[in-house]
Structure formats: structure tokens, C-alpha cells
C-alpha positions in Angstrom: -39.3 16.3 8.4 -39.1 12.4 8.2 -35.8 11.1 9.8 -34.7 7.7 8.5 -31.9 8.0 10.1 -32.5 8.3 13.9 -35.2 5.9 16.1 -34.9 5.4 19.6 -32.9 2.2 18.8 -30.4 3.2 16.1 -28.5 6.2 14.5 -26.6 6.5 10.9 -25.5 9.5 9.0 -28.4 11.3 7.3 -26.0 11.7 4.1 -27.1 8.2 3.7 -30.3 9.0 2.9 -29.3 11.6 0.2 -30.6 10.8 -3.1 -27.5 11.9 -4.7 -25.7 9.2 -2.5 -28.1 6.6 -2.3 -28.8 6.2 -5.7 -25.3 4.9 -5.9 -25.8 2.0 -3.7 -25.8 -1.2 -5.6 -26.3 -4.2 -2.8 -26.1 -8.2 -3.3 -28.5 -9.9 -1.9 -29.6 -9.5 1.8 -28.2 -13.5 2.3 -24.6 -12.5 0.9 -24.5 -9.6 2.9 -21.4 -9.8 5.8 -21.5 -7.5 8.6 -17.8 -6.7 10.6 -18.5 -4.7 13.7 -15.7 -2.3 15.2 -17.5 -1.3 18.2 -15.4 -3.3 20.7 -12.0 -2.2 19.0 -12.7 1.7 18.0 -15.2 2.1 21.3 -12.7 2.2 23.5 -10.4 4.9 21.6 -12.0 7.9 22.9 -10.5 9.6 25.9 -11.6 8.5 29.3 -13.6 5.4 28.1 -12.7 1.8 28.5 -15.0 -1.3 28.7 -15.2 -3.5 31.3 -14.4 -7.6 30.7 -17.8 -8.2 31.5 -19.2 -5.2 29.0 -17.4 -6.8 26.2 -18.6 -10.2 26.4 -22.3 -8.7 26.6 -21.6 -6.6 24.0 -19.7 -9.6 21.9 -23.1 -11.8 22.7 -25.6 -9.2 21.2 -23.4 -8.6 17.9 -23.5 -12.5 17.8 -27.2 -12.7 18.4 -28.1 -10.4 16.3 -26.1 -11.6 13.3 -23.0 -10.0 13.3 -20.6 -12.5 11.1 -17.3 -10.8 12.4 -16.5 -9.1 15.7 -13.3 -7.1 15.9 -11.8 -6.5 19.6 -9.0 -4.8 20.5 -5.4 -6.6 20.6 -4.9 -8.9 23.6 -1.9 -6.7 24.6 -4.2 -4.0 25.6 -7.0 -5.8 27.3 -7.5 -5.7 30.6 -9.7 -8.3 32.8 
């Protein structure tokens, strides 16, 4: 079985890929497109994880590179350097 959803560089749910699903999917074009990415903020909220200062600003730098448009952290009151 063909799995659009998994490759060795990325993973998304298979339901997706369900025709029932994706024939709902109505998308502007790819230029008007804005991604907002939550890894930095919602990464850290499972138990015994945390990134490092230096983790998130390599993480922040590939979102930027690879197009990200807006990069959500958490709140300055609970980072730690």
C-alpha cells in the first residue's frame, strides 16, 4: 500500500489522504498560502522535554529558511537560556 503520508523526511495524518476528506479541501493559491508553525511553543509541552536556547534558534532558522511566514515560541516568562 502506497503511503503519502510518511517519507523519511515528513509525517501527516493518513486521514488526510482519505477521499471522503480530501475532496473537501478547497486551497488558494500556493503564493497566498501562510504557514504558522507551533513546533517551538507546543514541542516543549510534553513531559520530560524542553529545548535548549541554542535548539530553538536552529530550529527558528530552518522554519525561516524553509518559508515559514510565522513562528510561534513559547512566552518569554517560561524560557529559559
Amino acid at each position: 500500500m502506497k503511503t503519502p503520508w510518511k517519507t523519511e523526511k515528513w509525517f501527516t495524518s493518513p486521514w488526510n489522504f482519505e477521499q471522503e476528506v480530501a475532496s473537501g479541501f478547497q486551497f488558494p493559491p500556493a503564493n497566498q498560502i501562510k504557514i504558522h508553525d507551533i513546533t517551538l511553543r507546543d514541542g516543549e509541552q510534553q513531559a520530560r522535554y524542553f529545548y535548549t536556547f541554542e535548539d530553538k534558534i536552529r530550529i527558528a532558522k530552518a522554519l525561516a529558511d524553509a518559508g515559514v511566514h510565522r513562528i510561534e515560541s513559547r512566552d518569554a516568562g517560561g524560557f529559559e537560556k
